[in-house]
FITOR-328815 format. One record per residue (C-alpha): residue in three letters; x, y, z. Coordinates in nm, 4 decimals, padded with zeros to 6 digits. Each point is the difference from the previous one (the first is absolute). Layout:
BEGIN
@res = ala, u = X, v = Y, w = Z
...
END
This chain:
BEGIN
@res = unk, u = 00.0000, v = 00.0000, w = 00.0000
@res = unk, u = 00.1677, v = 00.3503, w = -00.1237
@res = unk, u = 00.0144, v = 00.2757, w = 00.2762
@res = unk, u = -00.2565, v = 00.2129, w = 00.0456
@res = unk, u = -00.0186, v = 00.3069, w = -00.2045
@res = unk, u = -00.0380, v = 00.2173, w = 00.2690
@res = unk, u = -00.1218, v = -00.0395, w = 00.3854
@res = unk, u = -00.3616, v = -00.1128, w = 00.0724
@res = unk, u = -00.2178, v = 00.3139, w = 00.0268
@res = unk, u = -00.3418, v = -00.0260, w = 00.2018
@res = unk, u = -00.2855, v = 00.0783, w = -00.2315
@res = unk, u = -00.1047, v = 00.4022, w = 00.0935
@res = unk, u = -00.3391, v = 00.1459, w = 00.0564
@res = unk, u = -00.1433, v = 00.0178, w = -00.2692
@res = unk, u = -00.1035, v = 00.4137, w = -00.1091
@res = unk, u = -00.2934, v = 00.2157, w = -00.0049
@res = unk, u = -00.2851, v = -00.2015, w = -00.2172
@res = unk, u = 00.0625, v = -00.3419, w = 00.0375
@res = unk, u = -00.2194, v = -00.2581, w = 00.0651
@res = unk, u = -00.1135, v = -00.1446, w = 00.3130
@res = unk, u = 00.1708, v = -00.3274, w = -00.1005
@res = unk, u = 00.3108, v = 00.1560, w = -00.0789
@res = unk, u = 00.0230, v = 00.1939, w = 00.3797
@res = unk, u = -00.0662, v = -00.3874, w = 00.1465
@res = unk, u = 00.2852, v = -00.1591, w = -00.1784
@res = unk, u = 00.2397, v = 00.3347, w = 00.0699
@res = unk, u = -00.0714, v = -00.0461, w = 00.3422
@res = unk, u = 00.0714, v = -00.3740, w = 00.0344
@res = unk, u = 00.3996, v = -00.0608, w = 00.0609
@res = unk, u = 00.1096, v = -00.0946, w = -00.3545
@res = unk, u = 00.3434, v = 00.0386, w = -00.1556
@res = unk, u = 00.0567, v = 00.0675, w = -00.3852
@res = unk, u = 00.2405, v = -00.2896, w = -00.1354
@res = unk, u = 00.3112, v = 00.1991, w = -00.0927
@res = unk, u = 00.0279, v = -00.1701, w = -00.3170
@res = unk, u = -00.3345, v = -00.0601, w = -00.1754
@res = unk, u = -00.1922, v = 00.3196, w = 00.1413
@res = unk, u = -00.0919, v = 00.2278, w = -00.3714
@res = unk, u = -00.1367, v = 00.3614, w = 00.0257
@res = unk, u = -00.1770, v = -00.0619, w = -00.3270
@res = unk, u = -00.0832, v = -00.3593, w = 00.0852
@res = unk, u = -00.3652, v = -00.0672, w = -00.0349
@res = unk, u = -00.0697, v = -00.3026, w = 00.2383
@res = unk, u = 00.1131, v = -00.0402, w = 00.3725
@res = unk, u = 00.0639, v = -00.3498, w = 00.1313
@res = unk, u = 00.0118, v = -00.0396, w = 00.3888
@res = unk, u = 00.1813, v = -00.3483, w = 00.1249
@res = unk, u = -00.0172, v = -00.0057, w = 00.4037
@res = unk, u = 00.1574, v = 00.3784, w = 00.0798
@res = unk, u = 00.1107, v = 00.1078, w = -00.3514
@res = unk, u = -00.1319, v = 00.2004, w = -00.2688
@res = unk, u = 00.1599, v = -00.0826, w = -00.3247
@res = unk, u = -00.1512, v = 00.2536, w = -00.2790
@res = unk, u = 00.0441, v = -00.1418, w = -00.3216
@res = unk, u = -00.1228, v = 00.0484, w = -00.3742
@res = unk, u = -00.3190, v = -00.2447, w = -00.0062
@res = unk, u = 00.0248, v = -00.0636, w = -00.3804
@res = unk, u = 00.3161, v = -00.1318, w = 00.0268
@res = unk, u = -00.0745, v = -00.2792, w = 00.2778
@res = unk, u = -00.3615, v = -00.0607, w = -00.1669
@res = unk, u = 00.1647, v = -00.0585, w = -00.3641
@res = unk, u = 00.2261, v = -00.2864, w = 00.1582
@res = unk, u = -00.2624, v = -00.1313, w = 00.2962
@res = unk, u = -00.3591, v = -00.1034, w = -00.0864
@res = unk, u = -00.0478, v = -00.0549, w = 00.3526
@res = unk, u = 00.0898, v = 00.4038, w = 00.0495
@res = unk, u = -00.1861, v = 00.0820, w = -00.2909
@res = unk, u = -00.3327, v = -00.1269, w = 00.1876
@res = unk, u = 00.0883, v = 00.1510, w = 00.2889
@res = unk, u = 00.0766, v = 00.3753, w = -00.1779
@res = unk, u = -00.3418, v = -00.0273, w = -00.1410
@res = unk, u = -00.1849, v = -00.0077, w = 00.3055
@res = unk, u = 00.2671, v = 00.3056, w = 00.1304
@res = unk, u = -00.1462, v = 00.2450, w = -00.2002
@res = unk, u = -00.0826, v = 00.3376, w = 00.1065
@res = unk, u = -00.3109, v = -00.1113, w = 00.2060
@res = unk, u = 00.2525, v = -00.2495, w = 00.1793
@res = unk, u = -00.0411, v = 00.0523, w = 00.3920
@res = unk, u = 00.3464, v = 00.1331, w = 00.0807
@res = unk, u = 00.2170, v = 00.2322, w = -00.1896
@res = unk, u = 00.3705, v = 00.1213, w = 00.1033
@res = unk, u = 00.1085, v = 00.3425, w = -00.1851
@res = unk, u = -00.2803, v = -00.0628, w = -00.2405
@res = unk, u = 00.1008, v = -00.3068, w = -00.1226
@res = unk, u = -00.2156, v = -00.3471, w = 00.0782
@res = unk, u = 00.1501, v = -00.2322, w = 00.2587
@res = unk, u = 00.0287, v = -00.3590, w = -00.0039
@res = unk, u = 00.0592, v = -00.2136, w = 00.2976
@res = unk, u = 00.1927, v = -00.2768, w = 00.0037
@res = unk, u = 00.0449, v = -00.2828, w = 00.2114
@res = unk, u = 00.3670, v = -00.0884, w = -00.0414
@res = unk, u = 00.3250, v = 00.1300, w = 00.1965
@res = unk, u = 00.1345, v = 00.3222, w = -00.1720
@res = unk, u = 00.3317, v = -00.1719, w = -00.0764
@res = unk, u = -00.0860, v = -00.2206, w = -00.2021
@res = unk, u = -00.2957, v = 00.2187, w = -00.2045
@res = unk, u = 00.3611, v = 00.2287, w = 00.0332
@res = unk, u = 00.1901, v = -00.3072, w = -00.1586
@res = unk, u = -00.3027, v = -00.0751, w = -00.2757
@res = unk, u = 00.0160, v = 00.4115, w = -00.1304
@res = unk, u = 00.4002, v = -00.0412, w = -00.0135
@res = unk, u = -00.0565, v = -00.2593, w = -00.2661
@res = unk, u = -00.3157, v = 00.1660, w = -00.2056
@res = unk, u = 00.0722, v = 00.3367, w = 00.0715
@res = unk, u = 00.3839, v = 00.0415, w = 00.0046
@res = unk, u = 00.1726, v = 00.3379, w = -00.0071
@res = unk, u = 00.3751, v = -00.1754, w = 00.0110
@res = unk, u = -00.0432, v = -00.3035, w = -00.2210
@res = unk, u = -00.2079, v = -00.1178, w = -00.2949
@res = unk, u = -00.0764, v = -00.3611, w = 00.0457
@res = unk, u = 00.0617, v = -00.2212, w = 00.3086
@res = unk, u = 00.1411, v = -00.3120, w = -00.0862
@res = unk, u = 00.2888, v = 00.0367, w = -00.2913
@res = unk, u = 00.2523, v = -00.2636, w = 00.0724
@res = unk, u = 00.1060, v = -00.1719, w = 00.3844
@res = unk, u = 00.3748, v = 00.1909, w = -00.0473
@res = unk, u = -00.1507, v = 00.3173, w = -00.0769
@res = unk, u = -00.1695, v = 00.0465, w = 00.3485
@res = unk, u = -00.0916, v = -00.2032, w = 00.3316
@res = unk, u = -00.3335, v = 00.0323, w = 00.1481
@res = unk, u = -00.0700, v = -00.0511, w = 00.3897
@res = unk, u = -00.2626, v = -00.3118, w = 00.0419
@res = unk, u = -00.2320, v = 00.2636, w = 00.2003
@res = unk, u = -00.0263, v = 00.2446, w = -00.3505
@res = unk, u = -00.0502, v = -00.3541, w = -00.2229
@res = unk, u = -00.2613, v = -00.1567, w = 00.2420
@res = unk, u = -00.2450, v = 00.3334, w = 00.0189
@res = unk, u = 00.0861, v = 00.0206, w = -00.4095
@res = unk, u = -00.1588, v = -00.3093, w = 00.0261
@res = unk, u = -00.2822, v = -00.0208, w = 00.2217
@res = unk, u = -00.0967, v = 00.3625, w = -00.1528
@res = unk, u = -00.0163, v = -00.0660, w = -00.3520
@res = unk, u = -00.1254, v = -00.3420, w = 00.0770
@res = unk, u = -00.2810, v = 00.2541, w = 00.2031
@res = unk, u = -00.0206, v = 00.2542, w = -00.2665
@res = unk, u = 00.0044, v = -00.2294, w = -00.2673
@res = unk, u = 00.3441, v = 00.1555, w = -00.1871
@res = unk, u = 00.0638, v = -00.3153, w = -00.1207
@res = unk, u = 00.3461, v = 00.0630, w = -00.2031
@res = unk, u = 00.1212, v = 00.1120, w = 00.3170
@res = unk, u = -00.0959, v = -00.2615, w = 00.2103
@res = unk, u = 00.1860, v = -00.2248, w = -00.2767
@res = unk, u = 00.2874, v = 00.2707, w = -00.0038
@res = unk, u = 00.0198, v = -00.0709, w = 00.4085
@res = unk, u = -00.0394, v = -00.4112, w = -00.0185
@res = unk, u = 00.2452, v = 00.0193, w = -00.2457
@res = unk, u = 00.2623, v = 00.1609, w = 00.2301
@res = unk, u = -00.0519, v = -00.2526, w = 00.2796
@res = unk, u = -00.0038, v = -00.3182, w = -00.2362
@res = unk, u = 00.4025, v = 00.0839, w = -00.0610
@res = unk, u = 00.0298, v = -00.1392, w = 00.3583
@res = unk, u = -00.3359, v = -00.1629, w = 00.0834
@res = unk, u = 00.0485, v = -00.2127, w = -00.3416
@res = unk, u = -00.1005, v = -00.3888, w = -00.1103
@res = unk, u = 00.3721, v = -00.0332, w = -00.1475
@res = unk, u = 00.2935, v = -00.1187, w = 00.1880
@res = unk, u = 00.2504, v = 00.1196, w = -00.2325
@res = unk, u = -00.1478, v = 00.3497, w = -00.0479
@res = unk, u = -00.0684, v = 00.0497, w = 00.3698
@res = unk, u = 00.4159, v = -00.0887, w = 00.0662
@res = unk, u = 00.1284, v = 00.2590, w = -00.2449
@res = unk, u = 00.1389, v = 00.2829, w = 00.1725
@res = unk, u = -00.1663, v = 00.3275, w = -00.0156
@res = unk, u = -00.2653, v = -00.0269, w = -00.1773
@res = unk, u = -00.2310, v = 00.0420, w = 00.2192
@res = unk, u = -00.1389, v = 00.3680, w = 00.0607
@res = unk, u = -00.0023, v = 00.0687, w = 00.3654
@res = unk, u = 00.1467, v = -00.1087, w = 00.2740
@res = unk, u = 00.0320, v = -00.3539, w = 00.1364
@res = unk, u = -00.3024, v = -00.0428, w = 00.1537
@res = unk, u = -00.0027, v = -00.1556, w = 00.3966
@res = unk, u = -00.2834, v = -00.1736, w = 00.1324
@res = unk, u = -00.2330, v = 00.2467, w = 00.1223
@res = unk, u = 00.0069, v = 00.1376, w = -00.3435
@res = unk, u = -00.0912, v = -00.3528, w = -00.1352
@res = unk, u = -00.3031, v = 00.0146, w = 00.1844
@res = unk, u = -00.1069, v = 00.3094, w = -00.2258
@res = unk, u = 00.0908, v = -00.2170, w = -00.3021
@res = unk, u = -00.2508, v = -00.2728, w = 00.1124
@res = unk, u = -00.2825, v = 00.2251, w = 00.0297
@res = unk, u = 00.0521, v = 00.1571, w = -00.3523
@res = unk, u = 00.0756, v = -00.3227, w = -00.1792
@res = unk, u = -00.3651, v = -00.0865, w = 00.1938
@res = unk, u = -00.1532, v = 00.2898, w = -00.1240
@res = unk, u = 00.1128, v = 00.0620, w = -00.3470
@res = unk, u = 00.0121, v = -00.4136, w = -00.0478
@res = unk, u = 00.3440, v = -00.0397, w = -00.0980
@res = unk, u = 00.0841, v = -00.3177, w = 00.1488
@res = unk, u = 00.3546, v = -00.0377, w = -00.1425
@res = unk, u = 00.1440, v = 00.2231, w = 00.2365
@res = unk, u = -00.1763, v = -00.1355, w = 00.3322
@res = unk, u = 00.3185, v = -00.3320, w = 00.0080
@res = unk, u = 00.2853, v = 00.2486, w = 00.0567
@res = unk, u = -00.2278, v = 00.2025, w = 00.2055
@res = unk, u = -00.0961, v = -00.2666, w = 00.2602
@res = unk, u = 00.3683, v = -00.1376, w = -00.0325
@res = unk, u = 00.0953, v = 00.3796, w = 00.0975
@res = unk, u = -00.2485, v = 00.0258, w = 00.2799
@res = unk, u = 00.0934, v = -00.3596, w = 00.0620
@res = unk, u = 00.4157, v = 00.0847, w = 00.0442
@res = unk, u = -00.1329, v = 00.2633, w = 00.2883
@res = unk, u = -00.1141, v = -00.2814, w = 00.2193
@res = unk, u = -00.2501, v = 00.1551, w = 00.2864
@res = unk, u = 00.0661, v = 00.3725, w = -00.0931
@res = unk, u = -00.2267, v = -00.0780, w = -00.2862
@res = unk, u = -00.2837, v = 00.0335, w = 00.2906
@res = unk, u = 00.0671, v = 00.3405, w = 00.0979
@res = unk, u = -00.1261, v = 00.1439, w = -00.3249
@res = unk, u = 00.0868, v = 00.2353, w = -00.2915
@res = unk, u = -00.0284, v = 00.3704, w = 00.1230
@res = unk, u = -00.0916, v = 00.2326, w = -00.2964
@res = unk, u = 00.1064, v = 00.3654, w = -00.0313
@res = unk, u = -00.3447, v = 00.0831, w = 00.2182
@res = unk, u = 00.0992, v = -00.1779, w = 00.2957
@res = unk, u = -00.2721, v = -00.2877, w = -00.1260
@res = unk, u = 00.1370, v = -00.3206, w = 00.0778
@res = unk, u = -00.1307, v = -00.2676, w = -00.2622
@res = unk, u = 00.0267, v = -00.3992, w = 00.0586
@res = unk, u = -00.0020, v = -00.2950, w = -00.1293
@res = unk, u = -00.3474, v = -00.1552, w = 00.0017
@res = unk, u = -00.0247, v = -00.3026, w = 00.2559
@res = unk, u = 00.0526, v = -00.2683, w = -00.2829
@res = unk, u = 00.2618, v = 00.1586, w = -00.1174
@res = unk, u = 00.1755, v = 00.0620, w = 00.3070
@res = unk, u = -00.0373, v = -00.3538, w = 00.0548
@res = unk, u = 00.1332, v = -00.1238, w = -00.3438
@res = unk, u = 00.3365, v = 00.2044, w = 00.0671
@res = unk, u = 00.0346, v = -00.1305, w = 00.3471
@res = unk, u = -00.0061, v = -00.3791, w = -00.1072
@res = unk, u = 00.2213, v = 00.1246, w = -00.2971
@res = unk, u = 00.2556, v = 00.0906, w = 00.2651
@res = unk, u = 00.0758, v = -00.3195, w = 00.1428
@res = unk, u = -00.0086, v = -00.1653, w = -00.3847
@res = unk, u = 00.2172, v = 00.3127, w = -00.0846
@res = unk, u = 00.2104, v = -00.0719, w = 00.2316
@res = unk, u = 00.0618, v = -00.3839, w = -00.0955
@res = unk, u = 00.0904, v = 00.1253, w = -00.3418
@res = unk, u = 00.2723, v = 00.2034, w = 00.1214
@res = unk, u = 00.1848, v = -00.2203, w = 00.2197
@res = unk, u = -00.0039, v = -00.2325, w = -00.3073
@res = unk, u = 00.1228, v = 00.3013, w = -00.2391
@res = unk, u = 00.2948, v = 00.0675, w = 00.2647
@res = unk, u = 00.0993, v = -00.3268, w = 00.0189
@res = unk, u = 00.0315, v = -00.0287, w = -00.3821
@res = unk, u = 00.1755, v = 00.3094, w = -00.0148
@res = unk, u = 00.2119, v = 00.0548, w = 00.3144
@res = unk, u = 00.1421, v = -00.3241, w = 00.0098
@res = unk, u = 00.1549, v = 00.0433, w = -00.3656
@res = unk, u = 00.3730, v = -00.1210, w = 00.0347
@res = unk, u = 00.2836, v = 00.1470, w = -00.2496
@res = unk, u = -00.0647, v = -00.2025, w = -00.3155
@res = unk, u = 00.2813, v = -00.2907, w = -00.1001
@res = unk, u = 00.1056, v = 00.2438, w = -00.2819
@res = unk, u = 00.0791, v = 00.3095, w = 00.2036
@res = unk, u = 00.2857, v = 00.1555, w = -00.0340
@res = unk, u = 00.0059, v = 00.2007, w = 00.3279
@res = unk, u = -00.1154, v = -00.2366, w = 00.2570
@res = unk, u = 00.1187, v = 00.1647, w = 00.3202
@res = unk, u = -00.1044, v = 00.3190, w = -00.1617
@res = unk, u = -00.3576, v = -00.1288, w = -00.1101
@res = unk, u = -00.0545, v = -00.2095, w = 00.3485
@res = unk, u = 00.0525, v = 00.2912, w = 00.2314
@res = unk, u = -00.2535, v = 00.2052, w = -00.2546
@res = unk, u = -00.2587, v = -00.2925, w = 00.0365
@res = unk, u = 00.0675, v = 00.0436, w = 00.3625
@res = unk, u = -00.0917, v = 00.3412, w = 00.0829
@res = unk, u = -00.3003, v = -00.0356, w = -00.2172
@res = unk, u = -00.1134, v = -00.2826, w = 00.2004
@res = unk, u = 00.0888, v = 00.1976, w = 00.3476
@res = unk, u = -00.1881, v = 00.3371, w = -00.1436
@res = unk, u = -00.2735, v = -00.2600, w = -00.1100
@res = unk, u = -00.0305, v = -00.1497, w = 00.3494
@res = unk, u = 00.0315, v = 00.3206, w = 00.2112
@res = unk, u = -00.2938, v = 00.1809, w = -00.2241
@res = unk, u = -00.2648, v = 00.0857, w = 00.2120
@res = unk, u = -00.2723, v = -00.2831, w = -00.2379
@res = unk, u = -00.2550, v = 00.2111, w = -00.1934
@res = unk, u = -00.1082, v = -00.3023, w = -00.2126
@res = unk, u = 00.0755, v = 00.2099, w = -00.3010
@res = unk, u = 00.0791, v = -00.3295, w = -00.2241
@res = unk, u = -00.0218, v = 00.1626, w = -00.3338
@res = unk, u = 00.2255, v = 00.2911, w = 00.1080
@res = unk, u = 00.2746, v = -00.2831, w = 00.0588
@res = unk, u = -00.0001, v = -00.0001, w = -00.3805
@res = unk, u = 00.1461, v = 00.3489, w = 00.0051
@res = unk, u = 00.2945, v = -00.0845, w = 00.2536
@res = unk, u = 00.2674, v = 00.2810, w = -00.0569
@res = unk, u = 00.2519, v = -00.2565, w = 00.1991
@res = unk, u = 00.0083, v = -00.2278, w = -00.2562
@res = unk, u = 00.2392, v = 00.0384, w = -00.2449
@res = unk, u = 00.2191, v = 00.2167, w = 00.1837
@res = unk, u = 00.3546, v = -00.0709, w = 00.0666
@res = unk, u = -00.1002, v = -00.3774, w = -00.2015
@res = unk, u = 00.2093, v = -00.1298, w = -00.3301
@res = unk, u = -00.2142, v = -00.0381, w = -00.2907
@res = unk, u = -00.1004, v = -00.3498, w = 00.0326
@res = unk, u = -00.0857, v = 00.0529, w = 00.3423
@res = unk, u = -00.2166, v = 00.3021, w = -00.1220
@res = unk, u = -00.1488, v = -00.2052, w = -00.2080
@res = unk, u = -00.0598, v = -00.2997, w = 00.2281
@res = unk, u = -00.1665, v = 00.2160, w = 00.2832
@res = unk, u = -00.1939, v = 00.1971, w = -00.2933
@res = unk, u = -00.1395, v = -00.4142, w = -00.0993
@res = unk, u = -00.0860, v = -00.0809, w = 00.3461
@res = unk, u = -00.1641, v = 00.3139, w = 00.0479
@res = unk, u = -00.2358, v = -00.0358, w = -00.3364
@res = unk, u = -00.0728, v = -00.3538, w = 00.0582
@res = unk, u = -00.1328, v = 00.0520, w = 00.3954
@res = unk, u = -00.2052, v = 00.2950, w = -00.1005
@res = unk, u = -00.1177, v = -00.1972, w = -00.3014
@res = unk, u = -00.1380, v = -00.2400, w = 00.2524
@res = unk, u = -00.1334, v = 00.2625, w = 00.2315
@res = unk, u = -00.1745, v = 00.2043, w = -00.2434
@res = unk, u = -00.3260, v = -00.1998, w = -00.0763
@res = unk, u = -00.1134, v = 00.0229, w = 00.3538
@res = unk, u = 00.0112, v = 00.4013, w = -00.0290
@res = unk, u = -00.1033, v = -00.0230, w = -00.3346
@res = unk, u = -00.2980, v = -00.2274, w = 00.0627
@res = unk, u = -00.3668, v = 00.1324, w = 00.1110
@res = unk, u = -00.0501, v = -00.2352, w = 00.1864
@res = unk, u = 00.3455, v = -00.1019, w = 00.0999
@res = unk, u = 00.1588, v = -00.0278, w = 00.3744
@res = unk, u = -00.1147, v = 00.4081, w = 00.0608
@res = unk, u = -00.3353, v = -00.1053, w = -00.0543
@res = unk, u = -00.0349, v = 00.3160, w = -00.2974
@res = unk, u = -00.3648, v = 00.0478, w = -00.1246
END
């Protein structure tokens, strides 16, 4: 989210000649956003205590669901802020702040280019989301999924190549929010990596996903339980991926075996003294391996690595696998 434009300003008393309606809103204790707040907008949205005045025409041309709703904010609407209809809307003003950013921009021209260009926070992709999804911008909400299926993806390979994704490594609270979109926009092919994510957590999954309004959102009950027993199956998979992998010995064609041994050895140390976050696919990622190791070494570890994720894979992968997925 860009900085504000300029502070947060109260909305002032109205003048001399307005309306009844418009002295009742002046007097309630709202705030104009700093960023989308127009002097020549014609519409003014209110989400919890902020006024965001905006150019109705705009929003209605890319929103059917705001279209309907201008209509019946005419000039006979019931409330009216500096002459201009208002609209009251139920969600937090973050993420109806988040939802303008993308349709109304005044830094950038589209929102999703390419996952190098620019990383998005999960909070700004998961109200991009569950607004358009609302609102019915549909080639946003597409724009959005598309963004979280770089990580939240149905491919192995793709999810393991570095940086592609376009925000930041999600942890498991943010997983949480991943469930409930791939729920609501039915997109099952992200909900394996997002149960193994809330899964890799262990019990902090329970504690809940806090969004930018302090509104903590959970997994439902089945859910909750589907991750839990995924733990202890979760768990069973790792021990078997460390033993495949951190019990590797130099290979018989090595050409620096003291070298390559004491390598192996610290990685199998760091493994053991990790603090266990169950995080078996990240194993495939291991920045140890390889270091300080001759080539066929390299290779070797590299083998062992492919082959025990190979075998782990299907029971992320699977909807109905060990995490119990939908």
């Amino acid at each position: 989210m860009s900085e504000l434009a300029e502070p947060p300003r109260k909305c002032p008393r109205v003048q001399e000649g307005a309306t009844a309606t418009d002295d009742a809103l002046a007097d309630t204790d709202l705030t104009r956003d700093g960023e989308f707040w127009f002097d020549d907008g014609s519409v003014v949205l209110i989400a919890g205590k902020v006024a965001f005045k905006i150019y109705r025409g705009l929003l209605a041309a890319q929103s059917p669901i705001f279209a309907d709703m201008f209509a019946t904010a005419g000039p006979s609407a019931d409330q009216s802020l500096e002459g201009c209809p208002v609209v009251h809307l139920s969600d937090s003003a973050e993420d109806v702040r988040h939802f303008l950013m993308a349709l109304l921009s005044k830094t950038q021209r589209s929102f999703f280019q390419t996952a190098q260009e620019v990383r998005f926070p999960i909070a700004q992709l998961s109200a991009l989301v569950r607004l358009s999804h609302k609102y019915q911008v549909e080639d946003l909400q597409t724009q959005a999924l598309s963004a979280l299926r770089m990580y939240f993806t149905d491919s192995l390979e793709f999810w393991d190549s570095e940086s592609h994704y376009s925000f930041e490594e999600p942890d498991s609270p943010a997983a949480i929010e991943v469930v409930h979109l791939a729920i609501l926009t039915d997109t099952p092919s992200m909900l394996p990596l997002a149960m193994y994510v809330c899964a890799s957590g262990g019990s902090s999954v329970l504690d809940g996903c806090r969004r930018e309004d302090g509104t903590v959102v959970h997994l439902s009950r089945e859910d909750a339980q589907r991750v839990m027993d995924g733990y202890g199956r979760l768990q069973r998979q790792v021990n078997a991926f460390n033993l495949a992998i951190f019990t590797t010995t130099p290979s018989p064609e090595c050409c620096l075996p003291t070298s390559c041994e004491a390598t192996l050895e610290v990685i199998r140390a760091a493994e053991a003294n990790e603090n266990p976050s169950l995080k078996l696919l990240h194993s495939w990622r291991n920045p140890l391996v390889g270091i300080h190791l001759c080539k066929t070494c390299a290779a070797c570890s590299k083998s062992a690595t492919s082959q025990a994720v190979a075998q782990a894979a299907p029971h992320i992968r699977l909807r109905h696998g060990p995490l119990g997925c939908r």
